[in-house]
C-alpha positions as CSV (number, residue, x, y, z in Angstrom):
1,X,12.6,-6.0,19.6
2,X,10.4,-3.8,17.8
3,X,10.6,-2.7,14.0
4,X,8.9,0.4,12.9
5,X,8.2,-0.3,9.0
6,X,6.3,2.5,6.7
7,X,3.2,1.8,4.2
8,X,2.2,3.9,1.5
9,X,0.5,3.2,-1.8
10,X,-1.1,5.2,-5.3
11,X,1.3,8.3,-4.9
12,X,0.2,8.7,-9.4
13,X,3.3,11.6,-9.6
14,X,2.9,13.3,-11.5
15,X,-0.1,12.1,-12.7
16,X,-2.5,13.5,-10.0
17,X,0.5,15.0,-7.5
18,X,3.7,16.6,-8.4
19,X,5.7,15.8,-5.5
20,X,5.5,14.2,-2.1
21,X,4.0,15.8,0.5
22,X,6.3,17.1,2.9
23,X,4.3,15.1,6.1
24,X,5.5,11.9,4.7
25,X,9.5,12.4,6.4
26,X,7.9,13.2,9.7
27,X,4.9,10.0,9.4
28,X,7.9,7.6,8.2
29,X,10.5,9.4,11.3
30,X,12.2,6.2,12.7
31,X,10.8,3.9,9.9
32,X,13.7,0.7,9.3
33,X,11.9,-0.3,6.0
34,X,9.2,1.4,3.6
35,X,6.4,-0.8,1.2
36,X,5.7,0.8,-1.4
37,X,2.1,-1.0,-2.7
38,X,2.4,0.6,-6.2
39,X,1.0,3.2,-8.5
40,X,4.6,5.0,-7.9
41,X,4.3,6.4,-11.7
42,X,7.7,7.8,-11.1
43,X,10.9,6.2,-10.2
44,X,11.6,9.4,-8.8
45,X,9.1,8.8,-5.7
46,X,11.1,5.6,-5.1
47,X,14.4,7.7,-4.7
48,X,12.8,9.8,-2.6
49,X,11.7,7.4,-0.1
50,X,15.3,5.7,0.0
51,X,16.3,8.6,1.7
52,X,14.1,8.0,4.7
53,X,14.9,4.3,4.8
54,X,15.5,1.7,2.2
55,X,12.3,0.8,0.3
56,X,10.5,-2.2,-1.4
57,X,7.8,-1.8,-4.0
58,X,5.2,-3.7,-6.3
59,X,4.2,-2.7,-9.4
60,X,1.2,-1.4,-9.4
61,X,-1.7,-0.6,-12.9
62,X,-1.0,2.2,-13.3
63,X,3.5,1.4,-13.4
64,X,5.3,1.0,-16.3
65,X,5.6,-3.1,-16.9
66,X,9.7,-2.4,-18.3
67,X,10.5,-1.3,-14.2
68,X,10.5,-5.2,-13.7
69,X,8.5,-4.7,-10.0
70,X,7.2,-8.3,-9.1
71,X,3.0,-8.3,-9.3
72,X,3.6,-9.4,-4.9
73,X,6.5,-10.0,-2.5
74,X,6.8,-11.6,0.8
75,X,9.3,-10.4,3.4
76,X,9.8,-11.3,6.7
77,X,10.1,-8.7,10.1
78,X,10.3,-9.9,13.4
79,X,9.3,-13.5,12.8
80,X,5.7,-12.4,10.8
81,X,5.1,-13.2,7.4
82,X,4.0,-9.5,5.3
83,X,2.5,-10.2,2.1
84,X,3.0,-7.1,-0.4
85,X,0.4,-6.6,-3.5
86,X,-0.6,-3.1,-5.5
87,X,-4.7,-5.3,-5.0
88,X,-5.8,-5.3,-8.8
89,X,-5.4,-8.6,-8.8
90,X,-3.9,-8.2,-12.8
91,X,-5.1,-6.3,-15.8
92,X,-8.3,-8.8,-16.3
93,X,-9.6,-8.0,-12.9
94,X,-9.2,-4.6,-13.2
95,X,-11.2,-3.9,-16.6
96,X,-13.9,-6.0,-15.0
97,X,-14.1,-4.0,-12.0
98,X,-13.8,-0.9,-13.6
99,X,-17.4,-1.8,-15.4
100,X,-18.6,-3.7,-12.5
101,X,-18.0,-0.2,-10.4
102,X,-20.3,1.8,-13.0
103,X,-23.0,-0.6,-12.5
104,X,-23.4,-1.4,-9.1
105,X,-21.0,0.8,-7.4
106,X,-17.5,0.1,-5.3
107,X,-17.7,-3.5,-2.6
108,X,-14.2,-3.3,-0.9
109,X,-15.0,-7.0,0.0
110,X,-13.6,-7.8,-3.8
111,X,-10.5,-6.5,-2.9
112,X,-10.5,-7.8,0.1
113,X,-10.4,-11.3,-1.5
114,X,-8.1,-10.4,-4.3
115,X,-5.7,-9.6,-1.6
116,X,-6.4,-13.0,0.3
117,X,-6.4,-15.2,-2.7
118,X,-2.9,-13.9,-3.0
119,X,-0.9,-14.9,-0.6
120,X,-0.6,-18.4,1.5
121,X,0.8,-18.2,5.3
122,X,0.7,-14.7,5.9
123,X,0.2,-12.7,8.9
124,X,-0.4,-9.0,7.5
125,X,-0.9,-7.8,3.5
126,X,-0.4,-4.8,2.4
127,X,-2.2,-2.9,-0.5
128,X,-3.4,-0.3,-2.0
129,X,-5.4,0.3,-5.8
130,X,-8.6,1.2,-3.8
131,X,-8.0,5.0,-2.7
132,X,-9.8,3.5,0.8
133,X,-7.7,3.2,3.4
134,X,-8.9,-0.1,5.6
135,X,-7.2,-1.8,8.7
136,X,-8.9,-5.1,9.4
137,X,-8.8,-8.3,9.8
138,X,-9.7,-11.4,7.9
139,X,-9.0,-15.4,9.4
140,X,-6.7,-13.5,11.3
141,X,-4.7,-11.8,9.0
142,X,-4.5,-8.1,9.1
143,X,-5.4,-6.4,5.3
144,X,-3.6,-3.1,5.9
145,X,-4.5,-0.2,3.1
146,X,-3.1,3.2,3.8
147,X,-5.0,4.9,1.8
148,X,-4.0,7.1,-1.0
149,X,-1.1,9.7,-0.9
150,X,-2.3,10.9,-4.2
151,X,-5.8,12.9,-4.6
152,X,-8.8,10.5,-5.4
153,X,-9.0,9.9,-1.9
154,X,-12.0,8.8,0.1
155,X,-11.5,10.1,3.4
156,X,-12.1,13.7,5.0
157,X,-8.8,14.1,6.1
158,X,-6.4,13.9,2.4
159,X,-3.6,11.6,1.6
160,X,-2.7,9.0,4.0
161,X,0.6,7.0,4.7
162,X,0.9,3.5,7.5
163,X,2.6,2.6,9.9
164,X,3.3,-1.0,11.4
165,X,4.8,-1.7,14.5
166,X,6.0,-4.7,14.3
167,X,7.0,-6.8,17.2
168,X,8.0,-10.9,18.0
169,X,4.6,-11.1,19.5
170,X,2.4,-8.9,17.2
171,X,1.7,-6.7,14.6
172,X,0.1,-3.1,14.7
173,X,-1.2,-0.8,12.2
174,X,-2.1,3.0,12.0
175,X,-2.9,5.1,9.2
176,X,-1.5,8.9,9.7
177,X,-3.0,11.4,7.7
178,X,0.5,13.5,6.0
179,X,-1.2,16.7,4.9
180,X,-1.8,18.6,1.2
């Protein structure tokens, strides 16, 4: 059997975005699930999404603590372990890195570990926080980072959304660009 789940992270509306963009439906088209890795800013986005399919979200820093979204979650598809996690790694992490990024500039390996040192006996973890979408793998785990949906993003082609396929036998990725 195959389950088709949807990634996206840092949609900040209507901090940096006012809405969705209208290439997220189409990305998410046959979706079961959607992860939400935080930076939602709005509720709002969350309702949106639950019209596509039904949704699961972490808090991310820049989310209101009162929603009560847990810091990570674990869910199970298809016999794999997913690991769930905005990436900050908590407020002290953050501040740190926000001064450790003015002085010697942005290492994605940091997060990398953040994201590891999170979660035991997984076989794919999703984040976001970084505005870099990445797809690799570490000890065999697959890191998955859409990207952003909101601006701040680091890639030519604009806000990105993921896609894992996921399947008894394995897990695959893709990040789809959803347009302006």
């Amino acid at each position: 059997m195959t389950t088709l789940v949807g990634v996206i992270a840092d949609t900040h509306i209507p901090q940096r975005l006012k809405s969705l963009p209208p290439g997220i439906a189409q990305a998410f088209d046959g979706v079961s699930l959607i992860l939400h890795a935080g930076d939602i800013s709005t509720l709002r986005v969350l309702e949106e999404l639950n019209h596509i399919a039904p949704v699961l979200a972490v808090i991310g820093n820049a989310d209101p603590p009162w929603w009560n979204l847990p810091h990570r979650r674990v869910l199970q598809v298809e016999g794999h372990r997913i690991g769930l996690t905005h990436g900050h790694s908590g407020w002290r992490h953050y501040l740190w890195d926000k001064i450790r990024n003015q002085w010697s500039g942005f290492e994605q390996s940091r997060y990398l570990r953040y994201a590891s040192e999170a979660f035991d006996q997984v076989d794919v973890i999703v984040t976001g926080h970084t505005h870099r979408p990445y797809l690799t793998y570490v000890n065999g785990v697959l890191l998955f980072n859409p990207g952003p949906v909101a601006p701040d993003y680091y890639t030519p082609v604009g806000p990105t959304v993921g896609v894992l396929r996921v399947e008894t036998r394995s897990v695959q990725a893709r990040i789809v660009a959803v347009g302006h």
